[in-house]
N, CA, C and O atoms as a Tripos MOL2 file, in Angstrom:
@<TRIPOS>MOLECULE
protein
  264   263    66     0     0
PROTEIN
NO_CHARGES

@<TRIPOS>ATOM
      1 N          90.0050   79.5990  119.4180 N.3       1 UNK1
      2 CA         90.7500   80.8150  119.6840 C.3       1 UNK1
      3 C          90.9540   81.5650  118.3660 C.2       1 UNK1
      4 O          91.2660   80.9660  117.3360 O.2       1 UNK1
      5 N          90.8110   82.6010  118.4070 N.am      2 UNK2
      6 CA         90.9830   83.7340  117.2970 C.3       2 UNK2
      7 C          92.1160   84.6720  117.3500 C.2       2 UNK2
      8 O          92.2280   85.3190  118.3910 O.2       2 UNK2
      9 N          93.0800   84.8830  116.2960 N.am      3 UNK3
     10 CA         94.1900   85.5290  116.6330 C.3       3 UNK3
     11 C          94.0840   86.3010  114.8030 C.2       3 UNK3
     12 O          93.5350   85.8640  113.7920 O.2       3 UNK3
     13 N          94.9380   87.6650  115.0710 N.am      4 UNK4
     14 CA         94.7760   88.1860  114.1030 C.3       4 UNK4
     15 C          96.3380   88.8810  113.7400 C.2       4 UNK4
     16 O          97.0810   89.4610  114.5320 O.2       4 UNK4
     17 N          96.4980   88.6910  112.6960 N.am      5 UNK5
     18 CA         98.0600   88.9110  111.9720 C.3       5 UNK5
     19 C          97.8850   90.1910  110.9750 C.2       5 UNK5
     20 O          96.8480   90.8220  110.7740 O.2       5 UNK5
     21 N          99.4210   90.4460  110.2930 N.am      6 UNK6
     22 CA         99.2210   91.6630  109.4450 C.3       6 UNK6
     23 C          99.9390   91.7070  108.4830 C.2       6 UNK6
     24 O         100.9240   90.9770  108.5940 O.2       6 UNK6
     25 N          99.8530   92.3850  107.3650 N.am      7 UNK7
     26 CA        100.4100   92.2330  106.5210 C.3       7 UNK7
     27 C         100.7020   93.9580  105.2300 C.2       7 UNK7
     28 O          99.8410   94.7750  104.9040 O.2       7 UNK7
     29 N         102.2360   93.9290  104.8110 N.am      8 UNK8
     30 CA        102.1120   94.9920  104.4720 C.3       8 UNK8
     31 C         101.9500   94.5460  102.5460 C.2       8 UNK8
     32 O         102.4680   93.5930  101.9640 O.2       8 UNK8
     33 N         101.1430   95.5290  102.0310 N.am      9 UNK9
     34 CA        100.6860   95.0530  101.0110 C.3       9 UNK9
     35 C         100.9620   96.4120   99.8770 C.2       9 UNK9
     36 O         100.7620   97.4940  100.4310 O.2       9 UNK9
     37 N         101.3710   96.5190   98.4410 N.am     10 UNK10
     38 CA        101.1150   97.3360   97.5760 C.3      10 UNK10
     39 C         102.5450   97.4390   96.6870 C.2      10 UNK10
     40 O         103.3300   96.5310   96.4130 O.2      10 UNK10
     41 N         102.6110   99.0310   96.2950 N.am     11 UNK11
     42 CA        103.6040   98.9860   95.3920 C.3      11 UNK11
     43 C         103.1100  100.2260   94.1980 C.2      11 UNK11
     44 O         102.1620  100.9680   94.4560 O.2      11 UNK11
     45 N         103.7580  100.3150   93.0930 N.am     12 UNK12
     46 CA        103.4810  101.1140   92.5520 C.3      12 UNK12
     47 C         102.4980  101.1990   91.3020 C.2      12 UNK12
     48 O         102.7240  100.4900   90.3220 O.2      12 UNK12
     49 N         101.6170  101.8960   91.3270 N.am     13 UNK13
     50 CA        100.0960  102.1900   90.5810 C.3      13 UNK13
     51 C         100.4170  102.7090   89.1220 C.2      13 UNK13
     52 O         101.2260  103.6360   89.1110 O.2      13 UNK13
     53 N         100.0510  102.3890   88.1640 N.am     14 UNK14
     54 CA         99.7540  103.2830   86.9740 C.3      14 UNK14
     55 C          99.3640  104.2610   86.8570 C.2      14 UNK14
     56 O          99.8500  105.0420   86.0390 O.2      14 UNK14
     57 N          98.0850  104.6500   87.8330 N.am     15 UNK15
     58 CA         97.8140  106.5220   87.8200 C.3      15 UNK15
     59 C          97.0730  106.4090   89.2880 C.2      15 UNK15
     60 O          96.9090  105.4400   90.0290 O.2      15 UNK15
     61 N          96.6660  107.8800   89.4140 N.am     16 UNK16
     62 CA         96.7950  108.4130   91.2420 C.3      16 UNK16
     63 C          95.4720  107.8260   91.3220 C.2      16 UNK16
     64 O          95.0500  108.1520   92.4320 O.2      16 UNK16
     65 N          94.3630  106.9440   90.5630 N.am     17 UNK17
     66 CA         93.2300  106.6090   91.0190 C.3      17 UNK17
     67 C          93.4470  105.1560   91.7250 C.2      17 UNK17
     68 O          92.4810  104.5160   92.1410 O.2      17 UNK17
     69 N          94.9360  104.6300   91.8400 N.am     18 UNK18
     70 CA         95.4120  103.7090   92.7130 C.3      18 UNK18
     71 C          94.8350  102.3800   92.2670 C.2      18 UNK18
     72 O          94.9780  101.4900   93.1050 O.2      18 UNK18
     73 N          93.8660  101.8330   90.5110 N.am     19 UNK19
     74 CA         92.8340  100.6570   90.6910 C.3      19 UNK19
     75 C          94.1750  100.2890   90.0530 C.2      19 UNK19
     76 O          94.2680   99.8100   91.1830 O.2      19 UNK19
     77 N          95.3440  100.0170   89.3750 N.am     20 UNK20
     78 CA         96.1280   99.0260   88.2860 C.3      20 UNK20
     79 C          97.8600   99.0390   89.2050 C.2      20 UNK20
     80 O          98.7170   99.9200   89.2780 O.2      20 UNK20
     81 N          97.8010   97.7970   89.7160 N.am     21 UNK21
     82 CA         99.4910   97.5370   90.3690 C.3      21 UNK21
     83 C         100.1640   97.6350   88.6140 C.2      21 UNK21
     84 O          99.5760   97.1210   87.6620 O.2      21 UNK21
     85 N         101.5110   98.4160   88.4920 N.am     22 UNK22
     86 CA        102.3250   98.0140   87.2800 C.3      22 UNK22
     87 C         103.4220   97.2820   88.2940 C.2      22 UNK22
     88 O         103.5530   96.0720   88.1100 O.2      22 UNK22
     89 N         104.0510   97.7570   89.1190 N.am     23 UNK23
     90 CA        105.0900   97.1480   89.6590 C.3      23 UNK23
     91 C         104.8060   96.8980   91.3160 C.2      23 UNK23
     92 O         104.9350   97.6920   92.2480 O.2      23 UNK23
     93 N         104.4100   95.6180   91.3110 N.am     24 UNK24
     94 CA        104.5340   95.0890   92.8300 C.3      24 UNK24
     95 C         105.3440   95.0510   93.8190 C.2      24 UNK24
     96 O         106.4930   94.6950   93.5580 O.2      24 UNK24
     97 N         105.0110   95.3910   95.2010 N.am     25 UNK25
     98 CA        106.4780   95.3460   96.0000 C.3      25 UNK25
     99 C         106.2460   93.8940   96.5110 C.2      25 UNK25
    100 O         105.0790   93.5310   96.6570 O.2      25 UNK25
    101 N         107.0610   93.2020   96.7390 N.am     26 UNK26
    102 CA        107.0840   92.2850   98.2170 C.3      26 UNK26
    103 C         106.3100   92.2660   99.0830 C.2      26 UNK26
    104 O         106.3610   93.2450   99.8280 O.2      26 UNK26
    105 N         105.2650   91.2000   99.3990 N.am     27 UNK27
    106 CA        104.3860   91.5250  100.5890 C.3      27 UNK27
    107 C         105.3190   91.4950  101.7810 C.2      27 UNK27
    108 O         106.4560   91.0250  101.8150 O.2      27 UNK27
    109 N         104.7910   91.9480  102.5340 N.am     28 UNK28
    110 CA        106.1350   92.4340  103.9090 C.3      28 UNK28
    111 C         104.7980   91.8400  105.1880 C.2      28 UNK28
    112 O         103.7700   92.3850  105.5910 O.2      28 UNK28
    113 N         105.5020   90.3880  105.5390 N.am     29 UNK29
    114 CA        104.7030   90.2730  106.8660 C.3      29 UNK29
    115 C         105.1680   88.7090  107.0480 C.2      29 UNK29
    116 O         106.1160   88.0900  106.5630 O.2      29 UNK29
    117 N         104.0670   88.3040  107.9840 N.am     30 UNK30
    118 CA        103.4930   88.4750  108.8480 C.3      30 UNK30
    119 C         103.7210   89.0730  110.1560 C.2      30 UNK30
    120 O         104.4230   88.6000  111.0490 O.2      30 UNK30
    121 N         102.9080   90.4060  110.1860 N.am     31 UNK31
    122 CA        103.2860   90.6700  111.2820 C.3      31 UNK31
    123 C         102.1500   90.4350  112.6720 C.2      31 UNK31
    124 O         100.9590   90.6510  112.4460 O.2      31 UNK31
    125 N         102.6600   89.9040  114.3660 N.am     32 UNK32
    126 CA        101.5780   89.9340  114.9670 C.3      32 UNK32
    127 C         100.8950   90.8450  115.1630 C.2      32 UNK32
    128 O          99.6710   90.7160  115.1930 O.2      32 UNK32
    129 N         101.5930   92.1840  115.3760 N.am     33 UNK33
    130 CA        100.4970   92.9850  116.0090 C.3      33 UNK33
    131 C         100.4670   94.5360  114.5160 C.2      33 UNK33
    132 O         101.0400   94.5940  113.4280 O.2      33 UNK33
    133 N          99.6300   95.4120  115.1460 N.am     34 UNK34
    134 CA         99.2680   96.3730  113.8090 C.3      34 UNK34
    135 C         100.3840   97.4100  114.0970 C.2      34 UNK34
    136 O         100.5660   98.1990  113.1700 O.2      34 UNK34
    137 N         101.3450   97.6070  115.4350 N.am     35 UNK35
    138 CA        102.4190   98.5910  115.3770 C.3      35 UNK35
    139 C         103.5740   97.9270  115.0180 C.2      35 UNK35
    140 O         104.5930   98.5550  115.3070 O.2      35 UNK35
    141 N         103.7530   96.8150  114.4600 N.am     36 UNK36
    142 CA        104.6320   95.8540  113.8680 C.3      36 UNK36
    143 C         104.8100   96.2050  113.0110 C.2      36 UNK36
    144 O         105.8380   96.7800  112.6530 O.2      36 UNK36
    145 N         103.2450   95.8260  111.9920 N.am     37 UNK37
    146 CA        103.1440   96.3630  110.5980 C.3      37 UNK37
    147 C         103.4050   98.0460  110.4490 C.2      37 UNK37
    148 O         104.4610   98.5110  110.0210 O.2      37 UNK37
    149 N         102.5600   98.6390  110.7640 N.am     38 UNK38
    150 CA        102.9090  100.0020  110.5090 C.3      38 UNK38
    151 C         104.1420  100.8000  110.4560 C.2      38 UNK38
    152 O         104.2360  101.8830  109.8780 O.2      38 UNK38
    153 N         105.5190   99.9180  111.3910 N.am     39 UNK39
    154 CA        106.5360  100.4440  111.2950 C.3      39 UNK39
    155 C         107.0630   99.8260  109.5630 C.2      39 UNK39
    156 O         107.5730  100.5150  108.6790 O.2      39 UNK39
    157 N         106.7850   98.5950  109.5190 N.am     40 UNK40
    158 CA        106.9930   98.3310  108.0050 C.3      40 UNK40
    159 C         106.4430   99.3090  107.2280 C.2      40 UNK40
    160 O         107.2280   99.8810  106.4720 O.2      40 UNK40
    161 N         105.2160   99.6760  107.2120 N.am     41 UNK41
    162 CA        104.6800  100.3130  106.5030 C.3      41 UNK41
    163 C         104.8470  101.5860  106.2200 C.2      41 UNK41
    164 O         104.5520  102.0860  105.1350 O.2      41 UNK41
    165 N         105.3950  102.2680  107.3070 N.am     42 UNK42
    166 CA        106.2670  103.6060  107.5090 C.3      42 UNK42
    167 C         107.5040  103.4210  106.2730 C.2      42 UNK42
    168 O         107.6900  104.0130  105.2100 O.2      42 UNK42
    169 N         108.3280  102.1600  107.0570 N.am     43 UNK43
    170 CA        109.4110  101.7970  105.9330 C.3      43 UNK43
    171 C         109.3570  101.8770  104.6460 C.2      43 UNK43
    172 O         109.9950  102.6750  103.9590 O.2      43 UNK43
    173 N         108.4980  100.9520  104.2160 N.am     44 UNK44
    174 CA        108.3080  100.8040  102.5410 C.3      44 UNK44
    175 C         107.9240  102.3890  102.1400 C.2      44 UNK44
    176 O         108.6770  102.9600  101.3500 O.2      44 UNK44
    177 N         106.7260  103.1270  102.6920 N.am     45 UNK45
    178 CA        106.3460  104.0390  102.3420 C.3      45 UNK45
    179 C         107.5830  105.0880  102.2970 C.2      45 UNK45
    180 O         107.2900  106.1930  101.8400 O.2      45 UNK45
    181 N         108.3630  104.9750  102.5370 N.am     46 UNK46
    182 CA        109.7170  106.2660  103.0030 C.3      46 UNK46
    183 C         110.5960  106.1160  101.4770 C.2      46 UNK46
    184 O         111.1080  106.9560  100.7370 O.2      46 UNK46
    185 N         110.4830  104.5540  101.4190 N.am     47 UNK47
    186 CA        111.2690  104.0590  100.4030 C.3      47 UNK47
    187 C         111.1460  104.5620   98.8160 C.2      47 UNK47
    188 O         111.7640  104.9060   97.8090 O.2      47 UNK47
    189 N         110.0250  104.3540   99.3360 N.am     48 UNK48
    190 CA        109.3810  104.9300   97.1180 C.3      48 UNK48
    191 C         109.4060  106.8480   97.0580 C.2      48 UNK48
    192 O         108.7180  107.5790   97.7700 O.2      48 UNK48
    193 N         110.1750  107.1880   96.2440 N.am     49 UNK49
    194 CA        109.6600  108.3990   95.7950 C.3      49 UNK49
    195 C         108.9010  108.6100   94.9320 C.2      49 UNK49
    196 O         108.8360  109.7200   94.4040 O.2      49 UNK49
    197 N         108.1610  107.6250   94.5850 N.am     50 UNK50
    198 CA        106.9890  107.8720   93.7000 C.3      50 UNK50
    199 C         105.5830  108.7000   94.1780 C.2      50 UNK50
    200 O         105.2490  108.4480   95.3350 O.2      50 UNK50
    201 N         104.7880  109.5750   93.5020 N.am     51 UNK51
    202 CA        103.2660  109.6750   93.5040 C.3      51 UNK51
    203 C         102.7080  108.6280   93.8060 C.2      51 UNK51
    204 O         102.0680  108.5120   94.8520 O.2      51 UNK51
    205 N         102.8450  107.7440   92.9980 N.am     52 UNK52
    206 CA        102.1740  106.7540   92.6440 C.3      52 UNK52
    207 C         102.1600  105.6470   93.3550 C.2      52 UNK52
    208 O         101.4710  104.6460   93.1560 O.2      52 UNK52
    209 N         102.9730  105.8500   94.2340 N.am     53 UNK53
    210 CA        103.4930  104.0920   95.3240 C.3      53 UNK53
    211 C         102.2140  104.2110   96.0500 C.2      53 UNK53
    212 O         101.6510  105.3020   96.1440 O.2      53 UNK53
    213 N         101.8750  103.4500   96.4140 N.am     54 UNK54
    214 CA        100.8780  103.2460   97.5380 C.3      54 UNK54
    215 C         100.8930  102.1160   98.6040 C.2      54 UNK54
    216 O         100.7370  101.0390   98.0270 O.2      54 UNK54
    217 N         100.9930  102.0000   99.6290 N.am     55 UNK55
    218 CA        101.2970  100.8010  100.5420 C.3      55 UNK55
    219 C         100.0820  101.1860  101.5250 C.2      55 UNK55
    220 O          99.5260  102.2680  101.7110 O.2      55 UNK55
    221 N          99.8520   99.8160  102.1310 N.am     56 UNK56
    222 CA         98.3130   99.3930  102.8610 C.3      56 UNK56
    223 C          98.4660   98.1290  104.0690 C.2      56 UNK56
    224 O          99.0310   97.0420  103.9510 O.2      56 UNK56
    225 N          97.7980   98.6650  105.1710 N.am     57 UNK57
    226 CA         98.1620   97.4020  106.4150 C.3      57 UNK57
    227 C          96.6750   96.6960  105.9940 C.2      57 UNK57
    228 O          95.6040   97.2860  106.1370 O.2      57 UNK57
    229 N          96.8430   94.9660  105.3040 N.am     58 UNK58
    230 CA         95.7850   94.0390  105.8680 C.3      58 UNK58
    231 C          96.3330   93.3160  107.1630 C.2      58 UNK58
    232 O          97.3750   93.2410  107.8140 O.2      58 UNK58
    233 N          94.8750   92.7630  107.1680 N.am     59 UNK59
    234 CA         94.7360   92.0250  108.4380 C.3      59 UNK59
    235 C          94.1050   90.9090  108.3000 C.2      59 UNK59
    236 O          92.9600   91.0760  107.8820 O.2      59 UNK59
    237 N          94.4230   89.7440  108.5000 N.am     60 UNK60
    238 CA         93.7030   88.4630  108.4740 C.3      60 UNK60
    239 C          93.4050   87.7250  110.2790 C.2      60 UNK60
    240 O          94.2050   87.7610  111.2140 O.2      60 UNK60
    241 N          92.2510   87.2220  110.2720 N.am     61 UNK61
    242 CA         91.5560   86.6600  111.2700 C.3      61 UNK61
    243 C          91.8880   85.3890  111.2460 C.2      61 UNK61
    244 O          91.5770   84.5780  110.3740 O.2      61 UNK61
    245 N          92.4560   85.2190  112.1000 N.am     62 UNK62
    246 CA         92.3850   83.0730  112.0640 C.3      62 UNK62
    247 C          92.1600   82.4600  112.9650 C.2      62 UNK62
    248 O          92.8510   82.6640  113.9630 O.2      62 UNK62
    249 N          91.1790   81.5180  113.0090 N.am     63 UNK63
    250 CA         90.5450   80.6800  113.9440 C.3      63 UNK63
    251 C          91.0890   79.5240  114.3470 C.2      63 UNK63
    252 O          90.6410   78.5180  113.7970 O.2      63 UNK63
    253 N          92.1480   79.3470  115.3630 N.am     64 UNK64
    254 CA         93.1060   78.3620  115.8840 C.3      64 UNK64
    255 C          92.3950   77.3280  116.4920 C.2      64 UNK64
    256 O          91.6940   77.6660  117.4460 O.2      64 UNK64
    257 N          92.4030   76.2100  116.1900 N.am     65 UNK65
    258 CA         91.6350   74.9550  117.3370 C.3      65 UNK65
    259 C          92.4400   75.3200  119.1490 C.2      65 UNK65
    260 O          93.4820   75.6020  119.7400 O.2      65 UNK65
    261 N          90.8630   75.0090  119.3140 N.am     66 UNK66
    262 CA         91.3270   75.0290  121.2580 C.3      66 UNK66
    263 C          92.2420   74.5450  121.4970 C.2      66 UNK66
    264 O          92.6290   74.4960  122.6640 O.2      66 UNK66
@<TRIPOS>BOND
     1     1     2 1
     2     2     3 1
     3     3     4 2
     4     3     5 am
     5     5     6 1
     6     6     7 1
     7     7     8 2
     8     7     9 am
     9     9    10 1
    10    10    11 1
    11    11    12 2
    12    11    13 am
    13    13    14 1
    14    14    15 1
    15    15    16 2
    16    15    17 am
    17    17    18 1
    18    18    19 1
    19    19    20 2
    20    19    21 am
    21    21    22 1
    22    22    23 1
    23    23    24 2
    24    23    25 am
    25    25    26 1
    26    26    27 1
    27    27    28 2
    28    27    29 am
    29    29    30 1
    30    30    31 1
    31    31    32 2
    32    31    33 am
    33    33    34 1
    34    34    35 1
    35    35    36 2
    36    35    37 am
    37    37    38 1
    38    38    39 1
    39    39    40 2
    40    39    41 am
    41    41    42 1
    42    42    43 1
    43    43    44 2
    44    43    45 am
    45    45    46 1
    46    46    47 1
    47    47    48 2
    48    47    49 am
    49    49    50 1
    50    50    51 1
    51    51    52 2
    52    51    53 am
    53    53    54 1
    54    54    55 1
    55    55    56 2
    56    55    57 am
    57    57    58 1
    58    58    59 1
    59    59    60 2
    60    59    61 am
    61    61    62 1
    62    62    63 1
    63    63    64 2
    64    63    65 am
    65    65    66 1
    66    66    67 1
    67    67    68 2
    68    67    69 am
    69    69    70 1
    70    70    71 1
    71    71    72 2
    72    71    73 am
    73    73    74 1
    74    74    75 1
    75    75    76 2
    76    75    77 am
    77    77    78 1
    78    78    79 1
    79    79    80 2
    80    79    81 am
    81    81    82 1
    82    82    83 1
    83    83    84 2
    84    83    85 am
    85    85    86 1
    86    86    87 1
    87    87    88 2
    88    87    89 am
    89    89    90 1
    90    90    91 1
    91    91    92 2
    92    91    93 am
    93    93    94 1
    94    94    95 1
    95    95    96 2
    96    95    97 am
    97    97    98 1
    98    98    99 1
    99    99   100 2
   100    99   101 am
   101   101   102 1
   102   102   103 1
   103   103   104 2
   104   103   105 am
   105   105   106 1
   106   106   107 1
   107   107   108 2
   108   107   109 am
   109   109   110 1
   110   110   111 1
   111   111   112 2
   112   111   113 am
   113   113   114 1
   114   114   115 1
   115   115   116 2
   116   115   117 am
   117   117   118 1
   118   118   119 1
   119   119   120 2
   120   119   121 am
   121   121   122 1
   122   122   123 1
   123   123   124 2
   124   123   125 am
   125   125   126 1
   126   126   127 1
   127   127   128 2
   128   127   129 am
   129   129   130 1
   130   130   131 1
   131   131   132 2
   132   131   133 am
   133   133   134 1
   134   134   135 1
   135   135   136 2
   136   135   137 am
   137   137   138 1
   138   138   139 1
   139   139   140 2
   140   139   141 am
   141   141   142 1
   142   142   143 1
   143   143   144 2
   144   143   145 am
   145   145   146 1
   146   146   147 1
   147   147   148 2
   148   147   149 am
   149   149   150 1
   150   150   151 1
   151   151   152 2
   152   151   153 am
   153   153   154 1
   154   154   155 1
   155   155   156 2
   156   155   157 am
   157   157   158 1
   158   158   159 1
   159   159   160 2
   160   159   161 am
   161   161   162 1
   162   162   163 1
   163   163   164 2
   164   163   165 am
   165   165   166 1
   166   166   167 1
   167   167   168 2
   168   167   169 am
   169   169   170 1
   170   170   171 1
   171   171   172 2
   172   171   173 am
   173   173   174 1
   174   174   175 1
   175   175   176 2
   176   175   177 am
   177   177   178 1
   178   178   179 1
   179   179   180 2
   180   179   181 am
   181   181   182 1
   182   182   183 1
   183   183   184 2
   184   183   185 am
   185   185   186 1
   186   186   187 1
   187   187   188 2
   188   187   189 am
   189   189   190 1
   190   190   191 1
   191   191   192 2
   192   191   193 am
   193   193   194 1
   194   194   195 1
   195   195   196 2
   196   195   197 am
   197   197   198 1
   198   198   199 1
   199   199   200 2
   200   199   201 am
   201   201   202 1
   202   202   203 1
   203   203   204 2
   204   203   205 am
   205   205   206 1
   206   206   207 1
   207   207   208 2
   208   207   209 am
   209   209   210 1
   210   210   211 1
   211   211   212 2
   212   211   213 am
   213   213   214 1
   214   214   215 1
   215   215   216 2
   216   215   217 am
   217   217   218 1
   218   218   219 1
   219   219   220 2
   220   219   221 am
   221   221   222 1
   222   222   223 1
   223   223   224 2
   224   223   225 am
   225   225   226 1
   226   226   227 1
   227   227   228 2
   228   227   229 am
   229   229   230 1
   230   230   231 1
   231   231   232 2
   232   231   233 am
   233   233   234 1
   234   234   235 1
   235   235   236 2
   236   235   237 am
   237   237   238 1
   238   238   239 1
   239   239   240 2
   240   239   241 am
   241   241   242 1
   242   242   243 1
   243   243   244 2
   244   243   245 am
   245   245   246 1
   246   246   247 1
   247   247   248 2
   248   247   249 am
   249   249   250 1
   250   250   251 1
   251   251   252 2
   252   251   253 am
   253   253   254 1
   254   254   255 1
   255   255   256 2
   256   255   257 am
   257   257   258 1
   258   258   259 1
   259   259   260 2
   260   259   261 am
   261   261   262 1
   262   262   263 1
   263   263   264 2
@<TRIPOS>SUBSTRUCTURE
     1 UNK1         2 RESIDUE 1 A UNK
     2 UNK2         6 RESIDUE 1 A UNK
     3 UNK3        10 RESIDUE 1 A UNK
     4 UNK4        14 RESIDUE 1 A UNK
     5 UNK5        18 RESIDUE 1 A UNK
     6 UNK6        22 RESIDUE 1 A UNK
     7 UNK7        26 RESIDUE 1 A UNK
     8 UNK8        30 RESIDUE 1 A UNK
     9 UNK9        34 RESIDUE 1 A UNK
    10 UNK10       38 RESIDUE 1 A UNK
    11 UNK11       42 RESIDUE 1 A UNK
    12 UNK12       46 RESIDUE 1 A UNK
    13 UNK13       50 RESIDUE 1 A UNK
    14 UNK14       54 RESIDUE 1 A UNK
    15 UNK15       58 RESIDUE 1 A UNK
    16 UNK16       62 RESIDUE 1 A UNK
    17 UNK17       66 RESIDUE 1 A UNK
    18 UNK18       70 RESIDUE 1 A UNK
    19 UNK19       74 RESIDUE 1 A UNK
    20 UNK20       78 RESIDUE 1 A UNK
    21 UNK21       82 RESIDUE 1 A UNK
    22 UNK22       86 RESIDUE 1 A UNK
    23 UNK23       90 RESIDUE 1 A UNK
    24 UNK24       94 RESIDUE 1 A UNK
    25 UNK25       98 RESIDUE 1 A UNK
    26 UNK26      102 RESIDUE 1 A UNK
    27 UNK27      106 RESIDUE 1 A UNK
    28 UNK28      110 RESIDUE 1 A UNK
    29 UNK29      114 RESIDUE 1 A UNK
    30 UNK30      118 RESIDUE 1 A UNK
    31 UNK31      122 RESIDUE 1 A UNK
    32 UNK32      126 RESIDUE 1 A UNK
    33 UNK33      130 RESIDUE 1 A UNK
    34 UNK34      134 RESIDUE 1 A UNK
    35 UNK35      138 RESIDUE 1 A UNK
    36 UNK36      142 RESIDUE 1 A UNK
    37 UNK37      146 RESIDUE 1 A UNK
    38 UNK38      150 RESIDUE 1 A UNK
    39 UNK39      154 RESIDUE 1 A UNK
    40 UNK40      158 RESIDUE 1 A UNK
    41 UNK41      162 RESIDUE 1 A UNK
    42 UNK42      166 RESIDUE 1 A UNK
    43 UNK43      170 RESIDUE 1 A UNK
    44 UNK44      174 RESIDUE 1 A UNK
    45 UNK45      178 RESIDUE 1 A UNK
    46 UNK46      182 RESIDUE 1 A UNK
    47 UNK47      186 RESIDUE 1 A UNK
    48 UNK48      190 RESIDUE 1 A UNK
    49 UNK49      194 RESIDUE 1 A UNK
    50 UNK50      198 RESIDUE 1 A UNK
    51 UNK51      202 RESIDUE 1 A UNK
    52 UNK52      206 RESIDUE 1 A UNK
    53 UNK53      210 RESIDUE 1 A UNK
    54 UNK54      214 RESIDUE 1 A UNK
    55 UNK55      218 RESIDUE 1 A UNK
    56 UNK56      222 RESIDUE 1 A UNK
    57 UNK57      226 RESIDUE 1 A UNK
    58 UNK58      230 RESIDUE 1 A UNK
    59 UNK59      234 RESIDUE 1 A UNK
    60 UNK60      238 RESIDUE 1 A UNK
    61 UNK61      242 RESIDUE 1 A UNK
    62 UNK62      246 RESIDUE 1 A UNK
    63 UNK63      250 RESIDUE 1 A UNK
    64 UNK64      254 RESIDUE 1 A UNK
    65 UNK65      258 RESIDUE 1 A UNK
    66 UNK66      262 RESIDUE 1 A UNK
């Protein structure tokens, strides 16, 4: 069985090309489904008044024994 989870991921960047975390947020999860996460992700995102914050929904696949 295959089940898939979510996770809110990021924080704030050194410059707007988004490649260098300076200050990490808290990963925010597991969540089951992707309107779980996204309300997190709404959240965190509301939170930062930065340019520079950037927050992102992953998703991991996991293969549960029958």
């Amino acid at each position: 069985m295959t089940t898939e989870r979510f996770w809110v991921v990021g924080g704030e960047y050194s410059c707007l090309a988004f490649k260098t975390l300076t200050k990490a947020a808290p990963v925010l999860g597991p969540f089951d489904t992707r309107e779980e996460a996204r309300a997190a992700w709404k959240q965190a995102s509301s939170a930062s008044s930065s340019a520079m914050a950037k927050f992102s929904i992953a998703s991991e696949q996991l293969v549960l024994p029958a």
